[in-house]
C-alpha positions as CSV (number, residue, x, y, z in Angstrom):
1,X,10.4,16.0,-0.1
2,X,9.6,14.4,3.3
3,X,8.5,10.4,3.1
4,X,8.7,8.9,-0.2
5,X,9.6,5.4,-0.4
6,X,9.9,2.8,-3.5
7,X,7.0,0.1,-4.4
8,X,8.4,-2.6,-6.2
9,X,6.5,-5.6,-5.1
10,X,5.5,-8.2,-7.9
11,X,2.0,-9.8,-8.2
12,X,4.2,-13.1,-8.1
13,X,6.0,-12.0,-4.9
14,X,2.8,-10.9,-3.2
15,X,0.7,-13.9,-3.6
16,X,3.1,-16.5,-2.9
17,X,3.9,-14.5,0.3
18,X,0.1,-14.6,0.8
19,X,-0.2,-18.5,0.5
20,X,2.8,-18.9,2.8
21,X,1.4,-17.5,4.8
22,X,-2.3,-18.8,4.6
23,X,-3.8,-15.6,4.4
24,X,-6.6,-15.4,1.6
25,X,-6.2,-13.4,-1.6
26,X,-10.1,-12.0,-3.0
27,X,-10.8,-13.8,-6.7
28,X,-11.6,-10.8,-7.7
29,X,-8.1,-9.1,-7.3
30,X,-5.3,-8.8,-9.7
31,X,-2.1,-7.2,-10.8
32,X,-3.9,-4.1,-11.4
33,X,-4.3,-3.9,-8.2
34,X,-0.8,-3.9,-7.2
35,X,0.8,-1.1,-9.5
36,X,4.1,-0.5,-9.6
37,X,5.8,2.7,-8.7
38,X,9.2,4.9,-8.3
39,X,8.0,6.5,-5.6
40,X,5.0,7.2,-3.8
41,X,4.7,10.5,-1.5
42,X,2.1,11.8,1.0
43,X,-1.3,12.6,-1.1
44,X,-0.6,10.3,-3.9
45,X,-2.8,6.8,-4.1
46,X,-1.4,3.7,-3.5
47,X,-2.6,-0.1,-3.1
48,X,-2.8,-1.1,1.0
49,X,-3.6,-4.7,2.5
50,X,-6.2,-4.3,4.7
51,X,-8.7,-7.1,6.7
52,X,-11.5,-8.9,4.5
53,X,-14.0,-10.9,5.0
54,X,-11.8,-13.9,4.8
55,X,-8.2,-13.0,4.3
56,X,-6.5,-9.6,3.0
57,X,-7.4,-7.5,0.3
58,X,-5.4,-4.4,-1.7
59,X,-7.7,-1.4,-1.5
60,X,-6.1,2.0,-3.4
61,X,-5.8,4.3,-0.7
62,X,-4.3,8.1,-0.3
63,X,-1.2,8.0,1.9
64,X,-1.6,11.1,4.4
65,X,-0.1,12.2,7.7
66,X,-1.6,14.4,10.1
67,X,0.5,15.8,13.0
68,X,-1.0,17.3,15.6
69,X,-0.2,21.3,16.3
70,X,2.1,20.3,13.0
71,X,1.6,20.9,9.0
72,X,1.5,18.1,6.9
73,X,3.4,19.4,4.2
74,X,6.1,20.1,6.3
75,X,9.1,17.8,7.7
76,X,10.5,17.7,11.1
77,X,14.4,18.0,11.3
C-alpha cells in the first residue's frame, strides 16, 4: 500500500482546537462526523474541514490522487 495514514482525532480534541482558535464549528455537526479510523487509504471516505459559511465544517469526502502521465494505484519509489 502507498499513502495510508492513522485518524485518531477526538470530537473533544477537535472542537477545543476549533475555539482556540476562533474558527466556527456548524450546530448541526457532531461526533458522527468525525469517525474514527486505523487507517484510511486512497478511495476510502473520510471527514475533511473545509470553508463554511462562517467557520469550518467536516464534509465526508473520498481521498484520491491523480498524477499526471502516472497511475493512481501505483507508488513512486
Amino acid at each position: 500500500m502507498c499513502n495510508a495514514y492513522e485518524q485518531h482525532v477526538k470530537w473533544v480534541e477537535y472542537t477545543r482546537m476549533m475555539q482556540e482558535l476562533e474558527l466556527g464549528i456548524p450546530t448541526q455537526q457532531t461526533e458522527l462526523d468525525l469517525p474514527q479510523s486505523d487507517i484510511v487509504r486512497i478511495n476510502d471516505m473520510a471527514p475533511v474541514m473545509r470553508v463554511a459559511d462562517n467557520g469550518v465544517e467536516l464534509v465526508q469526502m473520498i481521498s484520491a490522487l491523480r498524477l499526471a502521465g502516472r497511475r493512481a494505484d501505483r507508488c513512486s519509489k
